[in-house]
C-alpha positions as a printed Julia matrix, in Angstrom:
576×3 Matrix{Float64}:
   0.0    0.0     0.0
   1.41   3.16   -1.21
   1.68   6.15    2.04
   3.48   9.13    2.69
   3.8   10.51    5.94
   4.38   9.38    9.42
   1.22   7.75   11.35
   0.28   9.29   14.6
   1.45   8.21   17.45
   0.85  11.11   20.68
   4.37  10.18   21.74
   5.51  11.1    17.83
   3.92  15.3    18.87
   6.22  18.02   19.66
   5.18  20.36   22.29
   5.29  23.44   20.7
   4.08  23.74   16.73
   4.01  27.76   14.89
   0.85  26.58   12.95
  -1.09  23.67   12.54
  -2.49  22.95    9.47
  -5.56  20.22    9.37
  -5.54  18.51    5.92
  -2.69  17.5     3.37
  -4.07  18.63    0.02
  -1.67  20.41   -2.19
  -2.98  23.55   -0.33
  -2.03  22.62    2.9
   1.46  21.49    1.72
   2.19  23.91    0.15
   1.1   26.48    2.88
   3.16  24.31    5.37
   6.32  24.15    3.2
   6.38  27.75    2.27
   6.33  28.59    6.07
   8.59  25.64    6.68
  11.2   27.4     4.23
  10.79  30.46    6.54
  11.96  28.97    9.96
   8.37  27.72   10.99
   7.7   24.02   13.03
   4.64  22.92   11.0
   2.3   19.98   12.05
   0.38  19.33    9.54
  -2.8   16.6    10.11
  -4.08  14.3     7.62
  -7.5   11.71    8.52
  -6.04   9.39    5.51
  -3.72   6.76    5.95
  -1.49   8.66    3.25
  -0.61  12.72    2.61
  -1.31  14.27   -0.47
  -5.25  14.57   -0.76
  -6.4   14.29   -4.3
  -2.59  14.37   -5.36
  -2.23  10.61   -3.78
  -1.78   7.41   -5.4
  -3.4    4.0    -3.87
  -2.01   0.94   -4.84
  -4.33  -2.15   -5.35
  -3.9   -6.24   -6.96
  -0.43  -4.88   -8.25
  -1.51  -1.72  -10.17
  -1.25   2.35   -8.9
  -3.55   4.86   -9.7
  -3.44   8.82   -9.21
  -6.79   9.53   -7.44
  -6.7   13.45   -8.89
  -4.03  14.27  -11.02
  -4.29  13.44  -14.74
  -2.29  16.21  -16.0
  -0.63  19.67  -15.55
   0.01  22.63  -17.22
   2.99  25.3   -17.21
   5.18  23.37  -15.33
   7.6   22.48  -18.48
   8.08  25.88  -18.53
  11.21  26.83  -15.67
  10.09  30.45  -15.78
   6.08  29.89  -14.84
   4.68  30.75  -11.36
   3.3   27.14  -10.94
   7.11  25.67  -11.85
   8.37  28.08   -9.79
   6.5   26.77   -7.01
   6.84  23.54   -6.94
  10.44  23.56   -7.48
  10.87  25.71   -4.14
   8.33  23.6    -1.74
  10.46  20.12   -3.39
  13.29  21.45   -3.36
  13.53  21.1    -6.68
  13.19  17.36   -6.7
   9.47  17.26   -8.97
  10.39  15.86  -12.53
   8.12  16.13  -15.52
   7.16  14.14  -18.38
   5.58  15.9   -21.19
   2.4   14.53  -22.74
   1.51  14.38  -26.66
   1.5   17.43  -28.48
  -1.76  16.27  -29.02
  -2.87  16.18  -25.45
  -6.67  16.52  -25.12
  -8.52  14.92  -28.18
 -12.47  15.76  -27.32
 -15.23  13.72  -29.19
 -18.35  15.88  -29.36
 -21.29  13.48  -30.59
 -19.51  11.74  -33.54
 -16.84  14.09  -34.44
 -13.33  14.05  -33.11
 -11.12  17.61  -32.49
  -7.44  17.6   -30.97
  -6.15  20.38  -28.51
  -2.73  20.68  -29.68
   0.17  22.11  -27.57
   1.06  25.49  -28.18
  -0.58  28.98  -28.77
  -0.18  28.56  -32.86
  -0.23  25.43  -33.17
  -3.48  25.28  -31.1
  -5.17  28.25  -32.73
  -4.52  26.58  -36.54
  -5.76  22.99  -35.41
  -9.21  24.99  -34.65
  -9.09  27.06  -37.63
  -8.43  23.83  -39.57
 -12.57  22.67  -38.23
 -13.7   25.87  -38.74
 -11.73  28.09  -41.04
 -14.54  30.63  -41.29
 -14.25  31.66  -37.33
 -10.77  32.34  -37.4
 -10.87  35.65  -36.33
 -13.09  34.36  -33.41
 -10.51  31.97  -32.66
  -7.58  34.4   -32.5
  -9.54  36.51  -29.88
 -10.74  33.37  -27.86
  -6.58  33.01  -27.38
  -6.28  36.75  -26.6
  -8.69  36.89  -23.9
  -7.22  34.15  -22.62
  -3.98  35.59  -22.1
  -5.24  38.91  -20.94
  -6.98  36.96  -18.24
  -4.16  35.61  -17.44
  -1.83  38.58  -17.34
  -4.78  40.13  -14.74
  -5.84  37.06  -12.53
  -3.08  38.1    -9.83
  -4.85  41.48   -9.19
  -8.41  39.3    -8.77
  -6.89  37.25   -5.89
  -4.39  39.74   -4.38
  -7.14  40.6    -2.05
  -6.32  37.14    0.03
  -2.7   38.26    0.57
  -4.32  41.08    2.42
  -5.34  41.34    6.06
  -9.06  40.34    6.02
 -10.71  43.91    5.88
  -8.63  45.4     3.63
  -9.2   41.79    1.44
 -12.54  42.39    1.8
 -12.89  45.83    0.54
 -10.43  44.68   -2.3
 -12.63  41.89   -3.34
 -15.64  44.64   -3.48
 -13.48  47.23   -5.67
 -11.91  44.98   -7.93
 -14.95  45.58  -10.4
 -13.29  48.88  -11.07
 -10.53  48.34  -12.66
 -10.65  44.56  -14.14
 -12.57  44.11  -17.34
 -16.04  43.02  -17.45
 -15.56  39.38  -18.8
 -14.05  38.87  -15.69
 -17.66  39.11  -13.9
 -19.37  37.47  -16.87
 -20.44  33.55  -17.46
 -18.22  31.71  -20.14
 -20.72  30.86  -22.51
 -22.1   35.25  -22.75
 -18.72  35.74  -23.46
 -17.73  33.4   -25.83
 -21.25  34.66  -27.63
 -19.53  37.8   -27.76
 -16.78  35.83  -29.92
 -19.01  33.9   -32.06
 -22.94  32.54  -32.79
 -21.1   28.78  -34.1
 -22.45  26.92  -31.32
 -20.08  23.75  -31.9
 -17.34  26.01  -31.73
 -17.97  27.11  -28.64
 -18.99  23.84  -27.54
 -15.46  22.7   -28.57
 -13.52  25.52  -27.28
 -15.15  24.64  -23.47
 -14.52  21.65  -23.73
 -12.44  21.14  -20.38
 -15.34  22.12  -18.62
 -14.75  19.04  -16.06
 -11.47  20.62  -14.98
 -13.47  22.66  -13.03
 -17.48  21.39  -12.8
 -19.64  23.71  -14.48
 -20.54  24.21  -17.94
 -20.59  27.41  -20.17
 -23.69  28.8   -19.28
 -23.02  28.42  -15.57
 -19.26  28.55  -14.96
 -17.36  32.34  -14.7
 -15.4   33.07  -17.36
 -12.56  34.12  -15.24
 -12.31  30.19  -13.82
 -12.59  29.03  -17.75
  -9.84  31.26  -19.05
  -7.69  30.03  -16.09
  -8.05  26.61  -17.07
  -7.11  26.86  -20.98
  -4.63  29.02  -20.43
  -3.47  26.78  -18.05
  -2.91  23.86  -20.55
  -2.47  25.59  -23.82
   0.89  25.14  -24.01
   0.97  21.72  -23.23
   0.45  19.58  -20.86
   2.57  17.31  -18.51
   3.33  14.4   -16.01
   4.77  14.13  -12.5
   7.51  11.14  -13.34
   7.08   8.89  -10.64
   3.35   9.41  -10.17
   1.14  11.95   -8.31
   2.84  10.41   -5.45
   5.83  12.54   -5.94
   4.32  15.69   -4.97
   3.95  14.77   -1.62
   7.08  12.57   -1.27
   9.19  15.45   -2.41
   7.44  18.25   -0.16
   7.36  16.43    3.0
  10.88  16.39    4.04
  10.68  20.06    2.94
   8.51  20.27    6.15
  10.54  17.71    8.03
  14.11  19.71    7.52
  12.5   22.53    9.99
  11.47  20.43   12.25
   7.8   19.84   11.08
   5.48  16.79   10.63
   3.26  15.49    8.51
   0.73  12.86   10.31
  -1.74  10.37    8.66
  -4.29   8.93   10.57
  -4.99  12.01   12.23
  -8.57  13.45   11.54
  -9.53  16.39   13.52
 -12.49  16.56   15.57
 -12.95  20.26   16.35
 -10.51  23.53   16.13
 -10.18  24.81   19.59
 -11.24  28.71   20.16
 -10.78  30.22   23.35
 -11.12  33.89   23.55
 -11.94  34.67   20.47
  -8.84  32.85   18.81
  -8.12  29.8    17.7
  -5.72  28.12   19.54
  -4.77  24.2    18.7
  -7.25  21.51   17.57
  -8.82  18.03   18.73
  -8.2   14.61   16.75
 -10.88  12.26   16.78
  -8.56   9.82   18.14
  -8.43   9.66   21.71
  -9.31  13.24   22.17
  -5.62  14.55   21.5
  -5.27  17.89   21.57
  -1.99  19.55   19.87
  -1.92  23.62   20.22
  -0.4   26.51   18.08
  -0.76  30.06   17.43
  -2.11  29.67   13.8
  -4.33  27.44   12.62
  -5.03  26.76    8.79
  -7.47  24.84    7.69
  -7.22  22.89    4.43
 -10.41  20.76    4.73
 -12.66  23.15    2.24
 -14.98  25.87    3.44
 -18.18  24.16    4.13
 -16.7   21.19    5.93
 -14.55  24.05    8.27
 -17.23  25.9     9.17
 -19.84  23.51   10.02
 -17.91  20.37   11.0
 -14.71  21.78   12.79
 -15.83  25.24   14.31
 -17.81  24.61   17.45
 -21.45  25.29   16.08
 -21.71  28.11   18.67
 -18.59  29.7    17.9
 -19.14  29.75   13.94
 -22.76  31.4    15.39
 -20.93  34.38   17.35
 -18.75  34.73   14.51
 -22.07  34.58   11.62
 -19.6   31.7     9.96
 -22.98  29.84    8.77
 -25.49  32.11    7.22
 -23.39  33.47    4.22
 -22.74  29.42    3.41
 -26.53  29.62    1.59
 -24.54  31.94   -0.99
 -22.22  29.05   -2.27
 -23.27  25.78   -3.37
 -20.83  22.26   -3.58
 -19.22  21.48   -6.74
 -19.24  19.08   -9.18
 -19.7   15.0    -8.11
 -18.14  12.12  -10.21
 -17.53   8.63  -10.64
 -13.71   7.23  -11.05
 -12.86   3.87  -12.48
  -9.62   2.56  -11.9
  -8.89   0.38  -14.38
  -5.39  -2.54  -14.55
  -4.66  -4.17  -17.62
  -2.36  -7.19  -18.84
   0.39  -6.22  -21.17
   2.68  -2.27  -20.83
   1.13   0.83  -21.84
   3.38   0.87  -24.92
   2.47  -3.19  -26.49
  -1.23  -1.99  -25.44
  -0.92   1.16  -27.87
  -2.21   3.67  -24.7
  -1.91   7.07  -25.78
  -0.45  10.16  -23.63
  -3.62  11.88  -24.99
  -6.7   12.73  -22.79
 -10.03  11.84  -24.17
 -13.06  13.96  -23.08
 -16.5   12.31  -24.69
 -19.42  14.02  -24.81
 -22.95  13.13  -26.19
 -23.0   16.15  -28.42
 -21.46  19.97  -28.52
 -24.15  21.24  -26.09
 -22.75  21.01  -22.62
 -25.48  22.72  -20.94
 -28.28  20.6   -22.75
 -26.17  17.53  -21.8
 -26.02  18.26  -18.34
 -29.86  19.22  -18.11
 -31.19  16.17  -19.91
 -28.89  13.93  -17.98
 -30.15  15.68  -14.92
 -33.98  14.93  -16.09
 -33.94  11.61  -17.17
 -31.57   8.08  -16.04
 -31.99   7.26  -19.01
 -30.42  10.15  -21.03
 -26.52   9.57  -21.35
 -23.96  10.64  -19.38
 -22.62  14.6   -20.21
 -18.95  13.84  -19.54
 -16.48  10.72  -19.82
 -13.4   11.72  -18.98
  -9.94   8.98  -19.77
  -6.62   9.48  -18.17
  -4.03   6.53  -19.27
  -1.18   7.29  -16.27
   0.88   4.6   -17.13
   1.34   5.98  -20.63
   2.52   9.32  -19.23
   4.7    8.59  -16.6
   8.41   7.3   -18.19
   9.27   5.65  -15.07
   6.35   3.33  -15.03
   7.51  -0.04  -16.55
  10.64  -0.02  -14.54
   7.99   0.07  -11.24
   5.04  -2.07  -12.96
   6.49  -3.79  -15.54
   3.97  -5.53  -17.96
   0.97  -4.1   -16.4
  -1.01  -0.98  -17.99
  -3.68   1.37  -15.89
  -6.76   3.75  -16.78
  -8.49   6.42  -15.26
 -11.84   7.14  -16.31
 -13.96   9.93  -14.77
 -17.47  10.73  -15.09
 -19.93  13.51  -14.07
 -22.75  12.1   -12.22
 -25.41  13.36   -9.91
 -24.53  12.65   -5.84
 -28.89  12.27   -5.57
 -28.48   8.59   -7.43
 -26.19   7.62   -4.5
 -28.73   9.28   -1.54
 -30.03   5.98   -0.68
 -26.7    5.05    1.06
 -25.57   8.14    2.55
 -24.11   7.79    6.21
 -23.67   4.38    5.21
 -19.83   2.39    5.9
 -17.53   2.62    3.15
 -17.32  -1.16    1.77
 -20.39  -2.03    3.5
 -22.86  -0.54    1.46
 -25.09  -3.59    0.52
 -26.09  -5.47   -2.8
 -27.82  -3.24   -4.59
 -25.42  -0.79   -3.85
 -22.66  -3.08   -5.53
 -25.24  -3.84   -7.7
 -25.63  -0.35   -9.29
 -21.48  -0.01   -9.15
 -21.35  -3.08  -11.54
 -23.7   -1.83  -14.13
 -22.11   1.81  -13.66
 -18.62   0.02  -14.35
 -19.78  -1.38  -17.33
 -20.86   1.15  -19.03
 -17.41   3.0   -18.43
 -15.8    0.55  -19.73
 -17.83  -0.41  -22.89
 -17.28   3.42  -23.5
 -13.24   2.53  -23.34
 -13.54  -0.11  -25.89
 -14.99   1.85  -28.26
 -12.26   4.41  -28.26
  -9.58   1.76  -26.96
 -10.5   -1.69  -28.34
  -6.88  -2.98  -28.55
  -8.24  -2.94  -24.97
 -11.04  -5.5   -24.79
 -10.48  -8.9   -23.26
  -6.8   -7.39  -21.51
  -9.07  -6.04  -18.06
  -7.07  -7.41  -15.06
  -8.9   -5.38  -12.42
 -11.28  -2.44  -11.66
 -12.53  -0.84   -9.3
 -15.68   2.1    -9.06
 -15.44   5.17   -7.14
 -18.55   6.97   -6.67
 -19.56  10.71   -4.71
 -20.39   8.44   -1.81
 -16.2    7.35   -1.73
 -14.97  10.76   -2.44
 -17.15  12.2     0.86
 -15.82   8.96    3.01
 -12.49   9.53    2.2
 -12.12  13.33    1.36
 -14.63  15.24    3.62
 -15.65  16.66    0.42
 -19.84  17.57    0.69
 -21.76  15.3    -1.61
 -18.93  14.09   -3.15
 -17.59  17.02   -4.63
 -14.22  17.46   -6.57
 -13.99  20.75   -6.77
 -14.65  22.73   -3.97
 -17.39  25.27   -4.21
 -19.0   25.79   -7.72
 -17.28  28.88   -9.78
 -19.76  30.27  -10.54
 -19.65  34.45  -10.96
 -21.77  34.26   -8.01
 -19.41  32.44   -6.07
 -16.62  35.34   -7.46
 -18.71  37.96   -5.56
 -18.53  36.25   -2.39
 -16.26  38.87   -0.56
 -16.35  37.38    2.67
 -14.19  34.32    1.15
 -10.94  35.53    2.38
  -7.54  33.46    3.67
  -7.77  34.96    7.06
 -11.27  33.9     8.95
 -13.14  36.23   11.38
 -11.83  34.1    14.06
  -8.39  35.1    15.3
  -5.54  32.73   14.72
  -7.36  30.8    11.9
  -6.87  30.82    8.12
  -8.32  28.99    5.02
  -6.51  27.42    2.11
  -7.01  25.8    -0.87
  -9.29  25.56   -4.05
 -12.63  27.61   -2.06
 -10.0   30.5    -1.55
  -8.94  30.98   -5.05
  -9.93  28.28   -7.59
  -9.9   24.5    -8.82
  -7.55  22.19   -9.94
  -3.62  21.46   -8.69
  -2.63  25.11   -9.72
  -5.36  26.72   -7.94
  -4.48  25.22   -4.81
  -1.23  25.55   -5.06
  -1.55  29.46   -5.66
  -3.97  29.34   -2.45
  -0.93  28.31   -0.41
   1.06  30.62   -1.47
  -1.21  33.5    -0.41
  -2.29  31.9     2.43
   1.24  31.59    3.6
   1.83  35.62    2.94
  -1.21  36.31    5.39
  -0.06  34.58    8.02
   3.04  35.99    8.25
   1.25  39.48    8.18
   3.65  42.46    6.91
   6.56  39.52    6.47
   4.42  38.3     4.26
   6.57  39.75    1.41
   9.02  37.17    2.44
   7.09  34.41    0.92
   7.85  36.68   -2.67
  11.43  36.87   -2.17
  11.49  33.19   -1.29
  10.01  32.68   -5.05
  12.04  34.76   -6.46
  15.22  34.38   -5.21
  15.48  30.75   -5.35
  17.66  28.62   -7.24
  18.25  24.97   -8.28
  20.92  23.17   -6.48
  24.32  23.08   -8.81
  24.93  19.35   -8.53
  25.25  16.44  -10.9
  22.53  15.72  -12.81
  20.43  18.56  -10.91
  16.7   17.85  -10.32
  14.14  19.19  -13.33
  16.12  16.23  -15.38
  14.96  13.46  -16.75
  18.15  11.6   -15.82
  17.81  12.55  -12.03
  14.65  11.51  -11.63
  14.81   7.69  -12.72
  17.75   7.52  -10.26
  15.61   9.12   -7.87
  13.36   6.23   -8.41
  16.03   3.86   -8.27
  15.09   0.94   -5.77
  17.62   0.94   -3.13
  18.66   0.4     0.53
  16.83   2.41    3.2
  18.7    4.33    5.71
  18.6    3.45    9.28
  14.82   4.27   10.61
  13.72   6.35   13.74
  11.13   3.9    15.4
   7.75   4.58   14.5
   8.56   8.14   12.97
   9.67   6.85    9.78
   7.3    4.37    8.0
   9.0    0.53    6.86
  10.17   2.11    3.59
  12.05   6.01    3.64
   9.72   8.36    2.21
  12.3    9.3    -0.31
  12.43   6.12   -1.8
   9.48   5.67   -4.07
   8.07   2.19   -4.58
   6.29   4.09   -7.26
């Protein structure tokens, strides 16, 4: 079984902790590691039996899969934000595998379209469909840059000290452009009346939930921006994020800890001052406390209900509603990515152009077909993966679904949900997978294993509310929620993660980073300079190589263990 992190043990606690920080998402990492890099002792807390949230991998019958990362964007690029980033909370020590030039190939109805890598080379692969909206299509790419070049000044407000955030988040209208505050699909219409065009251009719509007519514009443009230029691979599996950020936290005297759900943040006075565990009734204390578990589940499930009443935590929650639910199969197959002909491409499959009508017929009727079928093929991607998995192949396949079909069993025992429960998984899996054959047929009769996630698995293991993947939805309403800030009304206590800025790996990461500035109030610059100033170690085949990281990945010896601090194999050492 694939874990990261050290397993709780009260004995394993120091005494004293700077901040606290309840949940091990790329958010929470990321917060921790920044601090980490600025002197800080960070605990961080993690109910899983691994760290990493939806950037871990579970191993099962001899075959890994990433439970939320499928690809990346920007980080091939050594001068990006996001590359940036990661390279100072790993220490450099994240390697990347390019995908296919070709790496999303979307199937609307019965026609096929490729999102090639690359501003021009995107842009002419679109013009090629529809030659007569390439002016559109040269604008589409604009706006998306613009966005781009802007979307620092729309979250700079959570850098801020909470008023002053606040106010920010209010004035920001001002002086950002209007499509910022507008839905995707009124200002693509601005662009264009070819509704397959559009159709096709938001066609990463599950990156983030929502489609056109719903989702802001601001969270769309993120996304394609985000991937235009390619996209790419952690080599070694999603794994690697948090195997290489951890000792990042361990080198200043931090800890990560699995097993270690929190019952309730402790407020005395106004402030928040350590938290419970569920086990045992622990209690660890700190001066900061960040919480990483997602908005909704923090303020009702963590903040005594009478505190988050004092503090009017739970009345402004009516103004946001969960994201997006989905299914997941994980899929193993007999025979290496390469002899099975996998692809690096992503396939999106949708029942025709019309996201919106897809979504509200599927939404009206069991019977109407599902709006989104999302396939990831990992072991394709990831260069390192036959040397760990030799002969063995894996896919990911994610669909939207609605969490209502699952409401039957809710509060039910994960793995104890009953026949009919199983039932419904079975005829759910086979549907996924007939879908696979028909765009993968080399495939058929090679199935080694599978097994179905649903909304009900995501909220048993995640906290996430009805199975949500995404946070809260992004929509423009959710944009105008000012009182969405890094820095609670609770003293001592501050958010992270995708509900403080936006979806997906980058997102998070991003909310980290701010979050980290807040809480270090007019230090906070610090966290910039850190960024800025780093470099790459000068050594021997230096991390960012291709080289470096399959001898990272090299089997070999563990050093000598610490007890029960260390787990059986050194986190360093990736079975992976």
């Amino acid at each position: 079984m694939k874990r990261t992190g050290t397993r709780f043990r009260p004995r394993l606690a120091h005494d004293h902790y700077d901040a606290i920080v309840i949940g091990s998402g790329i958010s929470g990492l990321t917060t921790a590691a920044l601090l980490a890099k600025l002197g800080k002792r960070v605990c961080v807390l993690e109910q899983h039996y691994t760290a990493g949230g939806y950037t871990h991998s579970y191993e099962r019958e001899g075959y890994e899969w990433d439970v939320g990362v499928h690809y990346i964007g920007e980080v091939h690029k050594p001068w990006s934000m996001i590359r940036r980033v990661f390279d100072v909370i790993s220490d450099g020590n994240l390697d990347w595998a390019p995908m296919d030039a070709h790496y999303d190939r979307i199937i609307l109805g019965d026609k096929t379209y490729d999102y090639v890598a690359g501003r021009e080379a995107f842009k002419a692969e679109i013009k090629r469909h529809f030659p007569e909206e390439a002016a559109a299509i040269d604008r589409y790419v604009d706006l998306l840059s613009e966005v781009s070049a802007k979307v620092p000044r729309f979250f700079a407000g959570q850098a801020l000290p909470r008023s002053l955030g606040v106010l920010y988040s209010k004035l920001r209208r001002y002086w950002l452009p209007d499509y910022f505050f507008k839905p995707t699909l009124e200002v693509l219409e601005g662009l264009t009346d070819n509704r397959e065009l559009i159709g096709l251009l938001t066609a990463q719509w599950g990156d983030y939930g929502l489609p056109p007519a719903q989702a802001a514009f601001v969270m769309h443009a993120m996304v394609a921006k985000h991937y235009i230029t390619g996209g790419n691979y952690p080599v070694g599996g999603a794994i690697r994020i948090a195997e290489t950020i951890i000792p990042v936290i361990e080198a200043a005297g931090g800890q990560v800890f699995t097993y270690a759900g929190v019952d309730k943040i402790i407020v005395e006075n106004g402030r928040a001052v350590g938290v419970r565990l569920q086990k045992d009734g622990v209690e660890l204390r700190a001066p900061q406390i960040v919480s990483c578990a997602g908005l909704i589940p923090t303020y009702t499930r963590l903040i005594p209900t009478d505190v988050a009443a004092q503090h009017n935590l739970l009345a402004p929650l009516q103004q946001v509603e969960p994201s997006a639910a989905t299914l997941c199969l994980y899929a193993g197959f007999k025979g290496s990515a390469a002899e099975l002909g996998l692809p690096k491409t992503n396939y999106w499959v949708y029942p025709s152009f019309d996201h919106d009508a897809n979504i509200s017929a599927f939404k009206n009727s069991a019977d109407a077909p599902m709006p989104l079928i999302y396939m990831s093929f990992p072991s394709a991607k990831d260069p390192s993966w036959d040397a760990r998995y030799p002969n063995k192949a894996t896919v990911e396949i994610v669909a939207a679904t609605l969490p209502a079909r699952f409401a039957q069993w809710q509060g039910s025992t994960w793995g104890k949900r009953g026949a009919d429960y199983e039932a419904l998984k079975a005829e759910l899996t086979e549907h996924l997978l007939e879908t696979l054959y028909q765009h993968q047929p080399q495939l058929r009769g090679q199935l080694d294993f599978c097994e179905l996630a649903t909304p009900l698995s995501t909220e048993w293991f995640q906290w996430n509310v009805q199975g949500e993947i995404y946070g809260i939805d992004h929509t423009v309403k959710r944009f105008d929620q000012h009182w969405i800030h890094s820095q609670t009304p609770i003293k001592g206590l501050y958010l992270t993660g995708a509900d403080t800025v936006t979806a997906g790996v980058g997102g998070a990461l991003m909310a980290g980073v701010l979050t980290a500035s807040r809480m270090l109030g007019w230090r906070g610059y610090r966290v910039g300079r850190l960024l800025k100033n780093w470099s790459a170690p000068s050594v021997q085949n230096a991390p960012g190589t291709l080289t470096s990281a399959h001898q990272r990945l090299t089997p070999r010896s563990p050093p000598p263990q610490r007890g029960e601090a260390r787990l059986a194999n050194n986190r360093r050492q990736s079975a992976k």
